[in-house]
C-alpha positions in Angstrom: 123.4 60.8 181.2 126.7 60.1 179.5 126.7 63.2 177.9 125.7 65.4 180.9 128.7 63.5 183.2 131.1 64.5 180.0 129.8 68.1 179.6 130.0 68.9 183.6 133.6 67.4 183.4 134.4 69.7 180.5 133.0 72.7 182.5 134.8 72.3 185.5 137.8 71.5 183.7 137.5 74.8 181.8 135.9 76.4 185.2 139.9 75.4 187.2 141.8 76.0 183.8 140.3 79.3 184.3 140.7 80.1 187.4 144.3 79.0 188.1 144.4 81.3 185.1 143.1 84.6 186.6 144.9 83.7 189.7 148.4 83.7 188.2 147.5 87.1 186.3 148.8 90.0 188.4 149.1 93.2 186.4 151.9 96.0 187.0 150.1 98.9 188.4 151.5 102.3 187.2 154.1 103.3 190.0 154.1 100.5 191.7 158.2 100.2 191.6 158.1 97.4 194.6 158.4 94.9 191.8 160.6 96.7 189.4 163.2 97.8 192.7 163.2 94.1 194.3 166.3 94.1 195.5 167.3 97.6 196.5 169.6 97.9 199.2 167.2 101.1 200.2 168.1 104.7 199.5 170.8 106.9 199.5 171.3 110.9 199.2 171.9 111.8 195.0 172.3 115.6 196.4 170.1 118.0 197.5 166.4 117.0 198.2 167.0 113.6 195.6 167.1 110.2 196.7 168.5 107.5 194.6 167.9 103.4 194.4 170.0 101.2 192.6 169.0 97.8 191.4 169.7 95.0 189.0 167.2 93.1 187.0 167.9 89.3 188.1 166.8 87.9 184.5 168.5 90.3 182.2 171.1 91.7 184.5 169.9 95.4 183.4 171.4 98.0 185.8 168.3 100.1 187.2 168.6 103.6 189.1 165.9 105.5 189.9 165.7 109.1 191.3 163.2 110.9 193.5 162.5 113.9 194.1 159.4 115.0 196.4 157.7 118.2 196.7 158.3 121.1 198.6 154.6 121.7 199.2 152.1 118.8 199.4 149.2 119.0 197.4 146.3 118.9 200.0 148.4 117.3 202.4 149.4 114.5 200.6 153.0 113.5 201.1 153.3 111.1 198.1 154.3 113.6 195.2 157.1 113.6 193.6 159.1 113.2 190.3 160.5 110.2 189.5 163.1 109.6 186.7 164.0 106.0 185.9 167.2 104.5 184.3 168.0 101.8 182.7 171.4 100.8 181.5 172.4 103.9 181.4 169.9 105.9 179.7 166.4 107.5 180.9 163.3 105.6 180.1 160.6 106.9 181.9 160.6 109.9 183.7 157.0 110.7 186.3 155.5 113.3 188.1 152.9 112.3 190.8 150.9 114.6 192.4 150.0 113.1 195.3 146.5 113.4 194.1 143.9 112.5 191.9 144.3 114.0 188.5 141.0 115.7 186.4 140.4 113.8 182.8 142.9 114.3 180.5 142.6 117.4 178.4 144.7 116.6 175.2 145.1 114.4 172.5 148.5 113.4 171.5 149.8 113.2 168.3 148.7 109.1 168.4 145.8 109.2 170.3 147.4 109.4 173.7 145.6 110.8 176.5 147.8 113.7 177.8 147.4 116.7 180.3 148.5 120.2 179.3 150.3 121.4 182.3 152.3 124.7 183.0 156.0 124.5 183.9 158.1 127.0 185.8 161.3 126.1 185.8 163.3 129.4 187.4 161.8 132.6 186.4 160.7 130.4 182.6 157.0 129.3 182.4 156.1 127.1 179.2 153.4 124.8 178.5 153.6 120.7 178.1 151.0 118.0 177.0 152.2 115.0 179.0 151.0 111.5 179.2 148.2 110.9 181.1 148.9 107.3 182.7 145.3 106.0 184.2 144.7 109.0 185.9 148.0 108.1 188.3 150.6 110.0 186.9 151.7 112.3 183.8 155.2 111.3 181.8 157.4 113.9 181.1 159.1 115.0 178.1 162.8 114.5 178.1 163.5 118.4 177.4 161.5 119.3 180.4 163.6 117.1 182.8 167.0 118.4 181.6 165.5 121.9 182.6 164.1 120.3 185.9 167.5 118.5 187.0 169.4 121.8 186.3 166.9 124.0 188.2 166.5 125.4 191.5 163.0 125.9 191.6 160.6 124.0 189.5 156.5 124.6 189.8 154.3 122.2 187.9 150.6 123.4 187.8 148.1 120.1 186.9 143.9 120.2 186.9 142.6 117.9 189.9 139.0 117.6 189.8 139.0 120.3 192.3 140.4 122.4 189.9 144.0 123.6 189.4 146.7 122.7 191.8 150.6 123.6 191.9 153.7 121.2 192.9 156.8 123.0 193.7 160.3 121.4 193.9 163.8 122.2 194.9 166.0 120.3 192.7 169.2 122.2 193.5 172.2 120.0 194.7 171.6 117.6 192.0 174.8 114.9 191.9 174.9 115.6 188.3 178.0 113.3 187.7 175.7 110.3 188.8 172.6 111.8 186.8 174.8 111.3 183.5 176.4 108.1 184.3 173.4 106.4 185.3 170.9 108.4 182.7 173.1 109.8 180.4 171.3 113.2 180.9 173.0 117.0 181.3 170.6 120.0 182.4 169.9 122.4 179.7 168.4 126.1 180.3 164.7 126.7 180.3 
């Protein structure tokens, strides 16, 4: 009986250890910025059809900006996509584009491994090809070279394969506040 009473304490012990556990275990899903942006005083006009939210990390003090840009035309009538390039400190870490819909499989490997989508890219009157990050089926990452074509643009059209086949974003990023795109991302457009 003494050893039964001892193993049930152990259990439960290990039952609560792990469940207080699980419980403070939250991950960071892709593109949810509510976290990241805590703090945002709420948007303001970077130019054009661009939004822009500022923010600083309260740990590290790291100066975040973040630019938006939604489509023109919504994917099956969802309003959510959009590019998304975010800053930190002054220089571009992660720059998005979500659909606004659920992405096929991804299509490529990467040079590691990576998942990645080959998507088409018309930036003005310039088509070219990409193989960007797949990231859990939410959204793709961009290269860098495309988004210095993009911000210096006015019409970009991404094409990306849904599992209802091929579908096509197409933005306006004309009016750009390119001063603040530099100073908060240390980017300059380049030509397609």
């Amino acid at each position: 009986m003494n050893r039964n009473f001892i193993r049930g304490a152990l259990v439960a012990v290990f039952l609560v250890f792990g469940v207080s556990l699980f419980a403070q275990y939250r991950p960071q899903e892709p593109g949810n910025d509510q976290e990241v942006y805590e703090g945002t005083a709420g948007a303001t006009s970077a130019g054009g059809n661009w939004m822009r939210y500022s923010s600083e990390d309260r740990m590290t003090a790291a100066k975040r900006v973040r630019f938006e840009l939604p489509a023109d035309n919504t994917p099956k009538s969802d309003p959510s996509a959009k590019v998304i390039l975010n800053c930190t400190n002054g220089k571009l870490t992660l720059a998005d584009f979500h659909p606004g819909e659920r992405l096929s499989r991804p299509n490529w490997p990467g040079f590691w491994g990576q998942p990645q989508m080959r998507v088409r890219v018309r930036v003005n009157d310039t088509p070219s090809d990409h193989s960007w990050n797949w990231i859990y089926g939410h959204f793709l990452a961009m290269d860098k070279g495309t988004v210095r074509e993009l911000i210096g643009a006015h019409l970009v059209r991404i094409e990306f394969s849904t599992p209802d086949g091929p579908q096509i974003a197409e933005f306006s990023p004309a009016g750009l506040d390119l001063g603040a795109v530099k100073q908060a991302c240390d980017l300059t457009p380049k030509k397609p």
